[in-house]
N, C-alpha and C positions, 0 to 999 in steps of 0.2 A: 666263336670259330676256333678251330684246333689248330693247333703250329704248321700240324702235317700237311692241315687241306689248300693252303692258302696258294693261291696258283704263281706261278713266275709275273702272268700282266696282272693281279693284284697286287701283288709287292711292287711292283714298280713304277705303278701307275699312284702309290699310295707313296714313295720316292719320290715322285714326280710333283705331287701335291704339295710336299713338304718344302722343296725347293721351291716352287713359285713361291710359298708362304715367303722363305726366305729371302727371294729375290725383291720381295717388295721392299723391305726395309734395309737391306745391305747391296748396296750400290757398287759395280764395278770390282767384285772379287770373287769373281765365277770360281777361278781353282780354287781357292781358300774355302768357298761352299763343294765344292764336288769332293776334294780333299776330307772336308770335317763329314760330308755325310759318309763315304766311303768308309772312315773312322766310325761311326756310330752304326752302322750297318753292320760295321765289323766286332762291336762289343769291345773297341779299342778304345787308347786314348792318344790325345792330340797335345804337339806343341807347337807353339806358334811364335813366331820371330818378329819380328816389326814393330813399326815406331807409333808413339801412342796415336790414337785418336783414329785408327783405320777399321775399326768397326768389331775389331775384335768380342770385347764383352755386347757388341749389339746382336753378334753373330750365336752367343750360347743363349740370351735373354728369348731370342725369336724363336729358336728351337726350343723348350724350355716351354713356353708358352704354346708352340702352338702343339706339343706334346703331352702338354697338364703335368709334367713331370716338376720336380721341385728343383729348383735350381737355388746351388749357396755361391758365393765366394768370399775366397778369404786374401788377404794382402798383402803378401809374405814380406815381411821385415828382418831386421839381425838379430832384433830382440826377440821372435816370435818362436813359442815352445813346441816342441811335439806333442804335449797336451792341448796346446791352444789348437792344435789342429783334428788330433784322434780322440779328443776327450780324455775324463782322469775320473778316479773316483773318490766321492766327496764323506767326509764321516758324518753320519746321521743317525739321529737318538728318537727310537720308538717311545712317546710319550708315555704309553699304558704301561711300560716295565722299566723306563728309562735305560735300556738296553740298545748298547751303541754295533751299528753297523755299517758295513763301507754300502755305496750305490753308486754303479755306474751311470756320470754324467755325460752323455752324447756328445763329442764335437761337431763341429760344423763339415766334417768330411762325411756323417750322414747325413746323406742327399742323393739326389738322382743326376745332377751335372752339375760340378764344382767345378769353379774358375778360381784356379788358381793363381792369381794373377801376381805378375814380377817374380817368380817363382828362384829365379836367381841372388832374390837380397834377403833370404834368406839363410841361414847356417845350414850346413852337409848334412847336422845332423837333423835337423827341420826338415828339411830335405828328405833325410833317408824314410821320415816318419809316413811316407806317404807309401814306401816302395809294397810293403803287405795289403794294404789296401788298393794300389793299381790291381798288384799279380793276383792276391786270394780272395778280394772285393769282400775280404774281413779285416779287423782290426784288432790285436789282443792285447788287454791290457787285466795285468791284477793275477794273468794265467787265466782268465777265463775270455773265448772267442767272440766274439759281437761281430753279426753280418752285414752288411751295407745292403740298403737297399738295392730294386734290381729295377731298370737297367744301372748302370754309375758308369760314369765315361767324367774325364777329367783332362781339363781343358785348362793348358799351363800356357802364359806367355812369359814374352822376354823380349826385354829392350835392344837391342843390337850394336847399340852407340853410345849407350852410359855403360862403362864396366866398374868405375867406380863404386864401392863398397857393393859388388857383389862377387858371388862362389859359383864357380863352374859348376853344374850339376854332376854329381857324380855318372862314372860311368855303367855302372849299373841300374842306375837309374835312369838315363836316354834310353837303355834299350828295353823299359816298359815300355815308354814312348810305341803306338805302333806307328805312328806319323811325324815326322817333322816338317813342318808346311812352313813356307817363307812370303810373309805381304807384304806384298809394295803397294806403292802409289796408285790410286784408282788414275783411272785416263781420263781425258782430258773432258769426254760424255758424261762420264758417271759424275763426276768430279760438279758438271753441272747441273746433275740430276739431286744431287746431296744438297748443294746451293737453293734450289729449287724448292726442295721436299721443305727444307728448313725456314723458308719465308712462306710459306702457306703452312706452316707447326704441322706439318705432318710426319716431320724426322722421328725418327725411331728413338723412341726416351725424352723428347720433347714435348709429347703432347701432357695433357693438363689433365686431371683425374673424372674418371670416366669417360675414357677416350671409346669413341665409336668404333676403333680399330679391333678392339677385343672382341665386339661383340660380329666383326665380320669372321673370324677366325674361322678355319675348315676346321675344327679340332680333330686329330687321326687319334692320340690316346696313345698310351705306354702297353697297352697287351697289342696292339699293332704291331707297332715297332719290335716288339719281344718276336713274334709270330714272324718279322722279314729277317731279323736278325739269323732264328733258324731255318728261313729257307735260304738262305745266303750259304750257308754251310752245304747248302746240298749240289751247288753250280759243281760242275764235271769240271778239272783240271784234266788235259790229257800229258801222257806221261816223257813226252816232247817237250812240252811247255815246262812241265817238272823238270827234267834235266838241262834245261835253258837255264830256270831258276838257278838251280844249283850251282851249274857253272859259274852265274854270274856273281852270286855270297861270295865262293871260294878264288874267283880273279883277287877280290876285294885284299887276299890275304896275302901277303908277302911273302911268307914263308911256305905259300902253298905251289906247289906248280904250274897251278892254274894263271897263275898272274904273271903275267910277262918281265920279263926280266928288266927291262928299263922303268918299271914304274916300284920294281922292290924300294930303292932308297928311298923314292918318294911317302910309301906309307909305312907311321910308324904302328897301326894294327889296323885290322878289318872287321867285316861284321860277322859276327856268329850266326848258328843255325836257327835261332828266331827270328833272324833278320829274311828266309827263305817261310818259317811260318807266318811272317808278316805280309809279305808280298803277297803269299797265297789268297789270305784273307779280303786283304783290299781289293785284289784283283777280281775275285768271286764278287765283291760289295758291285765295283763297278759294273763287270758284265751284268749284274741283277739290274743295274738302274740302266744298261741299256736294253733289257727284255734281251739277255740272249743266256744261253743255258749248259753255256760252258767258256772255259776263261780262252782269251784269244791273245796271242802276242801285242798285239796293240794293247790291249790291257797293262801289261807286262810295263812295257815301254812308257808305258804314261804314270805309273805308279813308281818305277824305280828311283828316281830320284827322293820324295819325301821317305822313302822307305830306308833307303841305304845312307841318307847324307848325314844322319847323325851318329850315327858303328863305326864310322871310320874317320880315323885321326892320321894327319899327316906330319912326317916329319918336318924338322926346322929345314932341309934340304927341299921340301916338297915346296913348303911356305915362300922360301926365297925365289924360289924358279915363278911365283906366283899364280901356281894353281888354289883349285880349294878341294872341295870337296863332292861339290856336283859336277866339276871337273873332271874327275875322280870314274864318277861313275860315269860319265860319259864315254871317256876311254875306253871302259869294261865292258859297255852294251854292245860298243863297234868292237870289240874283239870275236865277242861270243855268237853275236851275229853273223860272224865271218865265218864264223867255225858251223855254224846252226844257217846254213841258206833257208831251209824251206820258213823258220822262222822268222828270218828277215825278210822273207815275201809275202809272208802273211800266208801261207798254205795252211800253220797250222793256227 
């Protein structure tokens, strides 16, 4: 089937598949699923905040799997090289001339969904090894280009609560990020649903080899996914909803006059014009998975937060008053909406 033909209730009903696959084995983290697909729909990548053991690496295993797509990860350390991650190339001698040549040796960031996980106890510059392969989904090393397989979506966590020996990501490196998604605690249901699964070994990475789970699997396949990805791109943005966007990047910035004048001290900078091509994307992702065929401020609304809470850093002034950063953008949504009524009625 071709990219073009593939209808809005295909895509979304093959979204919808994907998700129940997920819901089976990740218990009680619906945003963190709507978020990460949102992300993957969008040919973006995700980072993720929370404390271990919340399902995170269960959550790319299950996609991964029920996509057929090759899933790596790697575990980011102090010691850990940017070779260890983009590969390097190794000196090799052709026996029949004993004539010595370099060969590029593949790192483990060729793959279809890498988990990069702890991605903060890592060095900056470990770190920065990734930033060419987010944006050009290539990697160059020796001067010659090497492409990463397609789709690649890269899937970073981070502890919350150990800062100890680790490095803030740089800041041009959040804003590949096209999501920052935050897990919590499953409730109190799911909580005994995990209990559950876990004493009849039905948990997700507990079962024993040759689990019967695999062989229930709806497999949907990676030209699928490729196929929603481009009709995701084709959702109608109307040009209301654009200048809502806009407004609301540009509150973000202190210096801009968009942003009210009691919140200047608060931030010490805001998000850039990716931060308005990110929103778009995910927005378009969502309406797709709800079969609707153009983005609607409820879209908007519901995506702003992972989209804008990592562009924006606040001063030590903002810090003390004890706000944060979806703080932040809460402010900015009730501004814009004040200024935008038909958008905060949902007309448009």
């Amino acid at each position: 089937m071709e990219a073009q033909t593939i209808s809005l209730e295909q895509a979304a009903d093959t979204a919808a598949r994907l998700r129940a696959q997920i819901g089976k084995a990740v218990f009680g983290q619906e945003e963190l699923i709507t978020e990460t697909l949102c992300c993957l729909l969008s040919g973006g990548h995700i980072l993720m905040t929370g404390a271990p053991g919340l399902a995170k690496t269960t959550l790319v295993r299950v996609i991964s799997r029920n996509l057929g797509l090759v899933f790596g990860r790697i575990q980011f350390t102090p010691d850990l090289l940017p070779s260890d991650i983009i590969g390097s190339e190794i000196l090799n001698i052709d026996q029949s001339n004993q004539r010595r040549f370099f060969e590029f040796s593949p790192g483990p960031v060729f793959t279809n969904l890498m988990l990069a996980d702890e991605i903060n106890r890592a060095s900056p510059r470990t770190q920065s090894a990734l930033l060419e392969a987010m944006q050009e989904r290539s990697v160059t090393v020796g001067g010659t280009i090497h492409t990463l397989p397609q789709p690649f979506m890269v899937f970073a966590t981070q502890n919350p609560f150990e800062s100890e020996g680790t490095f803030p990501l740089p800041e041009a490196q959040l804003d590949r990020f096209l999501l920052h998604t935050l897990v919590d605690y499953p409730n109190l249901n799911a909580e005994m649903e995990i209990l559950r699964a876990h004493t009849t070994a039905s948990l997700a990475g507990e079962q024993t080899g040759g689990s019967m789970r695999d062989k229930e699997i709806d497999m949907i396949g990676s030209d699928q996914i490729i196929q929603i990805i481009n009709r995701v791109r084709t959702i109608a943005v109307d040009d209301a909803i654009l200048e809502g966007i806009r407004d609301l990047v540009r509150s973000t910035r202190p210096e801009d006059e968009n942003c009210p004048d009691q919140m200047r001290p608060l931030i010490w900078y805001g998000a850039g014009p990716r931060a308005g091509i990110s929103l778009i994307s995910v927005c378009r992702a969502l309406a797709l998975m709800e079969k609707q065929e153009s983005v609607r401020w409820a879209h908007v609304r519901r995506m702003v937060r992972p989209v804008l809470r990592h562009r924006i850093r606040l001063t030590a002034h903002g810090i003390r008053e004890g706000l944060n950063e979806d703080r932040i953008v809460d402010l900015v949504l009730e501004r814009v909406e004040s200024r935008h009524h038909n958008l905060a009625k949902g007309i448009v």
